[in-house]
PLY file of the C-alpha trace (Angstrom):
ply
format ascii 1.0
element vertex 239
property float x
property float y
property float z
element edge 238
property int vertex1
property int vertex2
end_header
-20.17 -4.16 18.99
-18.80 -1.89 16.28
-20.90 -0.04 13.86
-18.02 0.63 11.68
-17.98 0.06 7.88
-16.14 -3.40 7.25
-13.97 -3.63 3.84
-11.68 -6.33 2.62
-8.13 -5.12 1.54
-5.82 -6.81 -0.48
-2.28 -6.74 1.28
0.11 -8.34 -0.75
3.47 -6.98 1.51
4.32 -4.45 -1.16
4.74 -0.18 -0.79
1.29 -0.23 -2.46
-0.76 -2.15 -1.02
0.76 -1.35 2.68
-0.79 2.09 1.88
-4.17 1.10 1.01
-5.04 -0.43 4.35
-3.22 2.63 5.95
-5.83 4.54 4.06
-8.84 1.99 4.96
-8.03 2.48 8.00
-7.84 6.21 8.75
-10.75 6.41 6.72
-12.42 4.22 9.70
-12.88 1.49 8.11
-12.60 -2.12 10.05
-10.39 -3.80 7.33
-9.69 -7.55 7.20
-6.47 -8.15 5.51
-6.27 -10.46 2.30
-3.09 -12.11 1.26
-2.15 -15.02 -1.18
0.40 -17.58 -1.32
-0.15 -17.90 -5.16
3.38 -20.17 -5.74
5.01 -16.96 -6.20
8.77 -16.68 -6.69
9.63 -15.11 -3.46
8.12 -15.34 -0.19
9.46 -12.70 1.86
6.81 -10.63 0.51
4.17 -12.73 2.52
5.98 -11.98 5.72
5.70 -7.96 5.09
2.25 -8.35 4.59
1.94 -10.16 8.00
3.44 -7.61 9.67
1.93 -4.67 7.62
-1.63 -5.74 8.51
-0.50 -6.02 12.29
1.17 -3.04 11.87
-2.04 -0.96 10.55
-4.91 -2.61 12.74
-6.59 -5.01 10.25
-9.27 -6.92 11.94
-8.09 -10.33 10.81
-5.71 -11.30 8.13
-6.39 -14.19 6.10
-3.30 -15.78 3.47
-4.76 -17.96 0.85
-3.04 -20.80 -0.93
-3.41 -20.74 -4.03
-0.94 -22.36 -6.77
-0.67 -20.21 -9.97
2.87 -21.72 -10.60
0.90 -24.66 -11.91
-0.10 -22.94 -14.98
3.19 -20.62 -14.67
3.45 -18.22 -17.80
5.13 -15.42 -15.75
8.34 -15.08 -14.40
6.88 -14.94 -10.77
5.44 -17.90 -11.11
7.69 -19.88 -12.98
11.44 -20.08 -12.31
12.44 -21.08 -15.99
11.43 -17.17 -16.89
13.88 -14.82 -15.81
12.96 -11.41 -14.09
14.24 -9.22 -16.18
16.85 -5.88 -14.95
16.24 -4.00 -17.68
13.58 -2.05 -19.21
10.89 -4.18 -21.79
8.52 -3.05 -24.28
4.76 -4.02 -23.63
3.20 -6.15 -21.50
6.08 -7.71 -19.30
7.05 -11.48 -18.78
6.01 -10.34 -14.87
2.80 -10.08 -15.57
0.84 -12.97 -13.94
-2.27 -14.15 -15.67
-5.68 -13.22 -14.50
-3.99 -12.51 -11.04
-6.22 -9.96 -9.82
-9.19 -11.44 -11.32
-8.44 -14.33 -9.15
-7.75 -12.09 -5.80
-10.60 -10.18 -6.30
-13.28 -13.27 -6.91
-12.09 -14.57 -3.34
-12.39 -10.74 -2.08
-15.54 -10.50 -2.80
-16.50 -14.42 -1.05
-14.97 -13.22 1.94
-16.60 -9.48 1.48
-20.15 -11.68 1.37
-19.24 -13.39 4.25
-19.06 -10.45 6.53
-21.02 -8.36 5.44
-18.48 -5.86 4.05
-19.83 -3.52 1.14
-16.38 -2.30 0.11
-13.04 -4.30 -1.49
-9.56 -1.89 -1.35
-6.83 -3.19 -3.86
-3.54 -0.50 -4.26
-4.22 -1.01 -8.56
-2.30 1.78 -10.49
-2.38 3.18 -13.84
0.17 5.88 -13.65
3.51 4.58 -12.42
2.36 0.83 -13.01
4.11 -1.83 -15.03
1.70 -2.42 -18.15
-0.33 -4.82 -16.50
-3.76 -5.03 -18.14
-5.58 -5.67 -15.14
-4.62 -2.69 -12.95
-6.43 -0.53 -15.84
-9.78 1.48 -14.53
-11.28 0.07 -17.35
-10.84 -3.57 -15.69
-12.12 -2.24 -12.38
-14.94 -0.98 -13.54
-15.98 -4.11 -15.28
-14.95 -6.65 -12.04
-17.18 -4.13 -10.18
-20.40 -4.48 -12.32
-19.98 -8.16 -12.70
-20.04 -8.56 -8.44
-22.97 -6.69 -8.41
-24.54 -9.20 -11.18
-23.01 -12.15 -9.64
-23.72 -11.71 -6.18
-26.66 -12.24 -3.28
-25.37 -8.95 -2.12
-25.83 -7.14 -4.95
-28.67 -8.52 -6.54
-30.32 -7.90 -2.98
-29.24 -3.88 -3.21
-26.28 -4.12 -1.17
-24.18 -2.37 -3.74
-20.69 -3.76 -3.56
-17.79 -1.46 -4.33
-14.28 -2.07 -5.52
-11.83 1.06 -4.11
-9.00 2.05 -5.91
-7.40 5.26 -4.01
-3.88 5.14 -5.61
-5.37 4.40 -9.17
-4.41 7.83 -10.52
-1.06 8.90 -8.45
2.56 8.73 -9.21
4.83 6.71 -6.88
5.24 9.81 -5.02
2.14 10.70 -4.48
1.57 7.55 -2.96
4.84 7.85 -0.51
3.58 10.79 0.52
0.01 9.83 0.96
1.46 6.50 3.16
3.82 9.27 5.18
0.50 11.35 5.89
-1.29 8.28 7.57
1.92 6.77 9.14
2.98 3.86 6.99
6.36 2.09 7.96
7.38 1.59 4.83
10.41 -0.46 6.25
8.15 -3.33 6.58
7.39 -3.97 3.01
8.88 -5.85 0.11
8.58 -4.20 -3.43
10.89 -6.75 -5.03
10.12 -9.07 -7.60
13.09 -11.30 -6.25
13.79 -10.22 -3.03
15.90 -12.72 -0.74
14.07 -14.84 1.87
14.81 -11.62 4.47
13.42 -9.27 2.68
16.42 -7.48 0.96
15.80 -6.32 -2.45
17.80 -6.81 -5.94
18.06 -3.47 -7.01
17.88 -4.30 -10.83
14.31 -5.41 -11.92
11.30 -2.87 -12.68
10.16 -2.59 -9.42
12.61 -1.95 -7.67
13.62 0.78 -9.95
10.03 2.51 -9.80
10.17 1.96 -6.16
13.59 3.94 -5.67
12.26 6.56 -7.91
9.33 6.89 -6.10
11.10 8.00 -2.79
13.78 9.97 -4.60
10.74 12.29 -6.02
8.51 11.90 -2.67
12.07 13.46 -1.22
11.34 10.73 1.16
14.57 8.87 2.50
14.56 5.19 1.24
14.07 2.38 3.93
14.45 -0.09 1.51
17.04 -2.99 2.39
19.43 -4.27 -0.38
20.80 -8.15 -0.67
24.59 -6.25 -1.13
25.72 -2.58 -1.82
26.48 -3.57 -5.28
22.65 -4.07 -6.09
22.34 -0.01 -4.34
25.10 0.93 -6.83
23.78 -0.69 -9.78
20.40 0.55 -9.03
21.49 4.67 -8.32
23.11 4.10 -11.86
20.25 3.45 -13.62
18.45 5.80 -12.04
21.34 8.56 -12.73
20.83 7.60 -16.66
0 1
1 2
2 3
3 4
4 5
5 6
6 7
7 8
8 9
9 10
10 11
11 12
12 13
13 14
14 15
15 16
16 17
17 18
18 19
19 20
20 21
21 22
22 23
23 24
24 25
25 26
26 27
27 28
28 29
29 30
30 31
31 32
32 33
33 34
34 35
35 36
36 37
37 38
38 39
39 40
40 41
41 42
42 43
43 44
44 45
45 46
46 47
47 48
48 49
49 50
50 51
51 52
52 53
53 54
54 55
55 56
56 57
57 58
58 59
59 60
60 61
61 62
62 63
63 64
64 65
65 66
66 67
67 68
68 69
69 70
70 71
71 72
72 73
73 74
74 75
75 76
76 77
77 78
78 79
79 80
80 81
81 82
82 83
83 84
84 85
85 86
86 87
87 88
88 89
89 90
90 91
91 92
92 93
93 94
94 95
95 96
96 97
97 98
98 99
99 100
100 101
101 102
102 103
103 104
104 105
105 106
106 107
107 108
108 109
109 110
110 111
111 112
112 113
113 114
114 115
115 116
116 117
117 118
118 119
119 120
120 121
121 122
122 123
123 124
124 125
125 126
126 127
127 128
128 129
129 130
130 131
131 132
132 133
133 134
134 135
135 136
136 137
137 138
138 139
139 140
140 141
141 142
142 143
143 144
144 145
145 146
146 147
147 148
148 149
149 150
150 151
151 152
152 153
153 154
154 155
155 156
156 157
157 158
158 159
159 160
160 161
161 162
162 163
163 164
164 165
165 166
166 167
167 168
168 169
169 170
170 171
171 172
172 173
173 174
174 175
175 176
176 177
177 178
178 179
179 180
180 181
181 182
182 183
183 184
184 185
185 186
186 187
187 188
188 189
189 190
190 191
191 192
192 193
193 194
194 195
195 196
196 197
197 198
198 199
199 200
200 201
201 202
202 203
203 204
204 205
205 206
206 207
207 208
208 209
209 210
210 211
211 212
212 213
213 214
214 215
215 216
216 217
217 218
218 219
219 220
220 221
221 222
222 223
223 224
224 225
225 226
226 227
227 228
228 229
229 230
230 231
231 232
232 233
233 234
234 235
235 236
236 237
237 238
């Protein structure tokens, strides 16, 4: 019988989120692993998370079926919107609508459920893509509302949404996941990554991604569907 804290993390295969449950779980947390199968474009990022919860101990991992690509209105979700490979102004065509509202509602059912006190999601409002609800501002509010909405919380078990990357560069987030061992050849970043993994090496994340281990001075596990994608991608960077 453990008396160990018990949190839900959101593991959604990427660098970020791979880090947060690294972090849970050095922090000794028992951490039950949360991913969705929201009708997003690419899989492969569902089989990272798989192995990234394996990988870093969590408890149970649970993936949820969910079908956002009914309402589409994002290029993840809906294949007649390309991803785009270069640079956009405001809130980006990536951007999936009310996805982490969503996540976090059936976080905190499944946080009831057991008990747990504390929800981990790898939001980030430094090197992040624009998306509204990765803002503190939106955290804060999500976390006030479970408290209201809640048996747990209206019963003074204060439940607690944990941001630890919220306010680090991609960097600083490498080099937090190097500190507490993260394989970061086991996730997908990619916004259209092939089914095995390999990344395109032309849309926004995998360009904050790259520059993320270029500044960590961290070398680069990530895999690339052909050298030209590397290429294309070191020349962006390089301008």
């Amino acid at each position: 019988m453990t008396d160990k804290k018990k949190a839900v993390v959101l593991v959604s295969g990427g660098l970020d989120s791979a880090t947060v449950l690294a972090t849970a779980n050095d922090q000794g947390y028992d951490c039950y692993a949360l991913s969705f199968d929201y009708g997003q474009r690419q899989i492969s990022e569902l089989n990272a998370a798989r192995a990234v919860a394996e990988a870093h101990g969590a408890i149970d991992h649970k993936v949820v079926r969910l079908s956002l690509n009914d309402f589409g209105g994002s290029a993840l979700t809906d294949d007649s919107i390309d991803v785009p490979e270069e640079g956009t102004e405001g809130i980006p065509v990536t951007y999936v609508p009310a996805r982490n509202t969503v996540f976090l509602s059936l976080a905190l059912g499944w946080a009831e459920v057991l008990g747990a006190n504390e929800i981990f999601i790898g939001v980030n409002a430094v090197d992040y893509s624009g998306y509204p609800d990765c803002r503190p501002e939106f955290i804060d509010a999500y976390e006030k509302m479970a408290n209201l909405a809640t048996k747990a919380g209206v019963e003074g078990q204060k439940l607690s949404i944990k941001t630890p990357l919220m306010s680090l560069t991609k960097a600083e987030i490498i080099n937090l996941g190097t500190a507490v061992g993260v394989d970061y050849s086991l996730t997908v970043s990619c916004y259209q990554a092939d089914d095995d993994g390999r990344a395109c090496g032309k849309c926004d994340s995998c360009r904050l991604r790259a520059k993320g281990f270029e500044d960590a001075g961290v070398a680069d596990p990530t895999r690339y569907q052909s050298q030209i994608s590397k290429e294309y991608l070191s020349r962006k960077e390089a301008d």
